[in-house]
KOLNU-435289 format. One record per residue: x, y, z of N, C-alpha, C, O, CB in turn. Coordinates in steps of 0.1 Angstrom, whole numbers, plus 5000, padded with zeros to 4 digits. Glycine has a CB too. Example, Ala and Ser with C-alpha at 12.3 -4.5 7.8 and 13.67 -1.06 7.14 Angstrom:
REM residues 2
{atom {5132 4943 5078} {5123 4955 5078} {5132 4967 5078} {5142 4967 5085} {5113 4955 5090}} {atom {5128 4978 5071} {5137 4989 5071} {5129 5000 5079} {5134 5011 5080} {5141 4994 5057}} 
END
This chain:
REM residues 83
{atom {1625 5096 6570} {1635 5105 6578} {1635 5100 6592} {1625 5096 6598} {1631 5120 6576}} {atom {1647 5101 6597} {1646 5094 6609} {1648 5107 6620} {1653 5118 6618} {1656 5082 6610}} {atom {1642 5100 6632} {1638 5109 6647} {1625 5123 6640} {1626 5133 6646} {1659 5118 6656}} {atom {1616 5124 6629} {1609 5133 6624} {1595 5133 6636} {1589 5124 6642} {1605 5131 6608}} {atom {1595 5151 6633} {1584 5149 6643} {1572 5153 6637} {1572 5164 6631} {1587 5157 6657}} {atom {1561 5144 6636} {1551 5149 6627} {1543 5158 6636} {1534 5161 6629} {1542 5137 6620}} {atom {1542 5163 6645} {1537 5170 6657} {1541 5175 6665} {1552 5169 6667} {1532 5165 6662}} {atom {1540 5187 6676} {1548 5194 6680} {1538 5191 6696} {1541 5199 6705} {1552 5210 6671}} {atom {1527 5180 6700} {1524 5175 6706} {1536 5162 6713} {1535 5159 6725} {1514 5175 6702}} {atom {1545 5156 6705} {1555 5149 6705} {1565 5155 6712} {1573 5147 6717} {1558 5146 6694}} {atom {1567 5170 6715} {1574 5175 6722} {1573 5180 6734} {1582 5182 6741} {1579 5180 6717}} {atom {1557 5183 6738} {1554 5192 6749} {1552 5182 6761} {1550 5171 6757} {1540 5202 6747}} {atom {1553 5185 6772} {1549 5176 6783} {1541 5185 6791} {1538 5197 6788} {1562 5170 6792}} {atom {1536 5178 6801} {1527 5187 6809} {1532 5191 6825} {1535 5183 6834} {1512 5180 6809}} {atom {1532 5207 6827} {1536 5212 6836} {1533 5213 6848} {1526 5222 6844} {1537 5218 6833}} {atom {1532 5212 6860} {1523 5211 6870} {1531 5219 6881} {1535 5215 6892} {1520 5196 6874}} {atom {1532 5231 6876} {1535 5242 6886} {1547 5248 6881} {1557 5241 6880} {1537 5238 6900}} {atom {1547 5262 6878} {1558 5269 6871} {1568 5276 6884} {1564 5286 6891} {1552 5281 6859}} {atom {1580 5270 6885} {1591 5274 6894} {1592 5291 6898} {1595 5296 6909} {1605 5269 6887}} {atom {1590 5296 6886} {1588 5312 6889} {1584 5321 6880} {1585 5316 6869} {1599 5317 6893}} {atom {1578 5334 6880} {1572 5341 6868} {1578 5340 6857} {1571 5339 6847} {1570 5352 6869}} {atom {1593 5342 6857} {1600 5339 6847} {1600 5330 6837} {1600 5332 6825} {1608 5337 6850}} {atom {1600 5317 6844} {1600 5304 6840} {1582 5306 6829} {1580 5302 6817} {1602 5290 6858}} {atom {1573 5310 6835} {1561 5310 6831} {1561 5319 6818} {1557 5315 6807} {1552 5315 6842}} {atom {1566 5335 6823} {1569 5339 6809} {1578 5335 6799} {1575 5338 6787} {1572 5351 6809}} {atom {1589 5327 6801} {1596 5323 6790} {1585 5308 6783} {1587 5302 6772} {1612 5319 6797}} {atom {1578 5307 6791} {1567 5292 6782} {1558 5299 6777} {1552 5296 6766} {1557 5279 6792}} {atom {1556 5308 6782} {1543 5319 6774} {1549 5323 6757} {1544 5320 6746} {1542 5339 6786}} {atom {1559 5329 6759} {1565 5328 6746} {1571 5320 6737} {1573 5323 6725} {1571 5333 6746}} {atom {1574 5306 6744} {1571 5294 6737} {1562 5290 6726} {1563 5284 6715} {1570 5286 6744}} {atom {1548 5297 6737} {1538 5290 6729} {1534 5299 6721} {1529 5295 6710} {1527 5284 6735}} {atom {1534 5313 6722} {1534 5324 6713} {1537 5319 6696} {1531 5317 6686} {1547 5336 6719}} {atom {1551 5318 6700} {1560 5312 6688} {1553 5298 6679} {1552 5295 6667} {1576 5307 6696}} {atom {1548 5289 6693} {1545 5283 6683} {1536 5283 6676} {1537 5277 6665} {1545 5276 6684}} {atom {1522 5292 6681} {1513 5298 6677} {1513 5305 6662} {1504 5305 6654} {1512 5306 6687}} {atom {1527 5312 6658} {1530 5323 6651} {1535 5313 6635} {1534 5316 6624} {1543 5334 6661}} {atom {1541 5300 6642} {1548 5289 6632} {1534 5278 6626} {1534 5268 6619} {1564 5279 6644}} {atom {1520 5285 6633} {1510 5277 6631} {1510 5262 6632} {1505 5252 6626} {1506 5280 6619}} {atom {1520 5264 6647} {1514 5245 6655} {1505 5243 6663} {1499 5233 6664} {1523 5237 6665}} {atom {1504 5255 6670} {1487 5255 6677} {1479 5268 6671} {1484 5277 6664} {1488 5257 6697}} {atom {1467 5266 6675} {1455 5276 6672} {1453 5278 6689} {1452 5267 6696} {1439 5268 6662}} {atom {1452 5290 6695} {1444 5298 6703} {1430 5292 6703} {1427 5287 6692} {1444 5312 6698}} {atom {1422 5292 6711} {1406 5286 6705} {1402 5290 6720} {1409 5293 6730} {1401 5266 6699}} {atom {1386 5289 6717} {1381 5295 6731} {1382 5289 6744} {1386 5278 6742} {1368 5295 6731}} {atom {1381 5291 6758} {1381 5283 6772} {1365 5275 6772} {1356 5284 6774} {1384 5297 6787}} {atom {1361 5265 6771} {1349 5261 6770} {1342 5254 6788} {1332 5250 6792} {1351 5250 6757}} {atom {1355 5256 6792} {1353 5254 6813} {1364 5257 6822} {1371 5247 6826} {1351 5237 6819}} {atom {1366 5266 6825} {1374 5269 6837} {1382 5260 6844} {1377 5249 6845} {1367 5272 6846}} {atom {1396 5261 6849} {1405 5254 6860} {1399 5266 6869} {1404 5277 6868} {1424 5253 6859}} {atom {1387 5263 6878} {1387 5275 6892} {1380 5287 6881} {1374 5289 6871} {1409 5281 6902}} {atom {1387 5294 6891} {1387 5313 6887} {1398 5317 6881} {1399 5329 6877} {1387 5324 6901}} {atom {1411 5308 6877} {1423 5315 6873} {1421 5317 6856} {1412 5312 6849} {1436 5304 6878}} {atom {1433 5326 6851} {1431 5333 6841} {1439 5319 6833} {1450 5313 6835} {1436 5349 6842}} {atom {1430 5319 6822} {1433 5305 6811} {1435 5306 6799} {1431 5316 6793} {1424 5294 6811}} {atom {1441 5295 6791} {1445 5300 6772} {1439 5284 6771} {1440 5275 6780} {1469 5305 6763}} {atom {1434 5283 6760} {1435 5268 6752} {1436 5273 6744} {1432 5284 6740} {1426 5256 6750}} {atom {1446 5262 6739} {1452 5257 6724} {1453 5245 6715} {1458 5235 6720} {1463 5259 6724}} {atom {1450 5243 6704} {1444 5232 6703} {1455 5230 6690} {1457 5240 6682} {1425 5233 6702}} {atom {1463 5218 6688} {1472 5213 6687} {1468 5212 6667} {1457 5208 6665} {1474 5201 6699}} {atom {1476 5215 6654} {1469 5219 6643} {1469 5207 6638} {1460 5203 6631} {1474 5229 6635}} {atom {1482 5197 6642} {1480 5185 6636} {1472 5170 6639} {1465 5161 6634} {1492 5182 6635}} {atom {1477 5173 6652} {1461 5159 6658} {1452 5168 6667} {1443 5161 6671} {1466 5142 6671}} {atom {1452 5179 6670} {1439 5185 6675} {1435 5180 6695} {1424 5182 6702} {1427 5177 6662}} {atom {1448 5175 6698} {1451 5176 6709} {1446 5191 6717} {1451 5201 6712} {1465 5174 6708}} {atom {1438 5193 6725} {1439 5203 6731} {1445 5202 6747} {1442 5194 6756} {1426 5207 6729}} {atom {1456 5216 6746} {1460 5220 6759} {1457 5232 6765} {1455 5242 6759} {1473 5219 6760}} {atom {1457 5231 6778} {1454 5248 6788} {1465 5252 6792} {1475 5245 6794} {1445 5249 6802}} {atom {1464 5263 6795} {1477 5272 6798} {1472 5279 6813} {1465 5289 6811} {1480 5285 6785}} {atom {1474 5276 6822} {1463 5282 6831} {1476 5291 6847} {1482 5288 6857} {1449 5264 6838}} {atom {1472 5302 6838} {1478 5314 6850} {1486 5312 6862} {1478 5305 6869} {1467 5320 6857}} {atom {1496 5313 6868} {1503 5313 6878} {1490 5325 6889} {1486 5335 6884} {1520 5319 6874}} {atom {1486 5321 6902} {1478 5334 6912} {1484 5330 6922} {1477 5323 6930} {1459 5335 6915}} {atom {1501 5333 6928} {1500 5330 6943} {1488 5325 6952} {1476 5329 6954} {1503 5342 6947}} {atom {1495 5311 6958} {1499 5306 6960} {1499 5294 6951} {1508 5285 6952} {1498 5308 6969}} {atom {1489 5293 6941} {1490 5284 6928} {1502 5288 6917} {1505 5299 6911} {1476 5286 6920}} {atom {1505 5278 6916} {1523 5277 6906} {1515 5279 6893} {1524 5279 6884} {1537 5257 6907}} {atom {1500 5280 6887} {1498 5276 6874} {1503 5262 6870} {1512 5256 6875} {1504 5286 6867}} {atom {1495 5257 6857} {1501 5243 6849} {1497 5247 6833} {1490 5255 6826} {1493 5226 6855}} {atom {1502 5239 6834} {1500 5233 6813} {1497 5215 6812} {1504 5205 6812} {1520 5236 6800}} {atom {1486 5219 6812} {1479 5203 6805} {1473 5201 6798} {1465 5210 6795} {1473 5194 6809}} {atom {1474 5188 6792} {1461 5183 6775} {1446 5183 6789} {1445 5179 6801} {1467 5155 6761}} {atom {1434 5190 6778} {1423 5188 6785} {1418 5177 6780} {1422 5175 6769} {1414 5197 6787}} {atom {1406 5167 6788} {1406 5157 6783} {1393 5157 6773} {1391 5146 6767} {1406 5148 6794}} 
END
């Protein structure tokens, strides 16, 4: 099949500061969804970005893991694969 995506890591990029709360809650529910369609798993925070409030998710088909890490004025929040 052509352009198939065997992973939904193939689609995400990584964020490095969310333009506004909005923009943050509308990715929040991105990943909700994808959560809900069983492309990521939720899984525990095993080290902190700082003190800010964080999600990992760990990717179902290659096991990629990404963070989701809180918007706290004057920090925009990001989304990146941890390494």
């Amino acid at each position: 099949m052509i352009n198939k995506i065997d992973c939904i890591c193939q689609t995400l990029y990584e964020i490095k500061g969310f333009s506004s709360l909005n923009e943050f809650q509308r990715f929040k529910e991105y990943i909700k969804n994808s959560v809900d369609e069983g492309e990521l798993i939720l899984i525990p925070v095993t080290n902190r970005y700082a003190d800010f409030s964080e999600e990992w998710y760990k990717c179902k088909s290659c096991e990629q893991v990404w963070r989701l890490v809180y918007p706290d004025f004057p920090f925009k929040g990001l989304w990146t694969k941890v390494s």
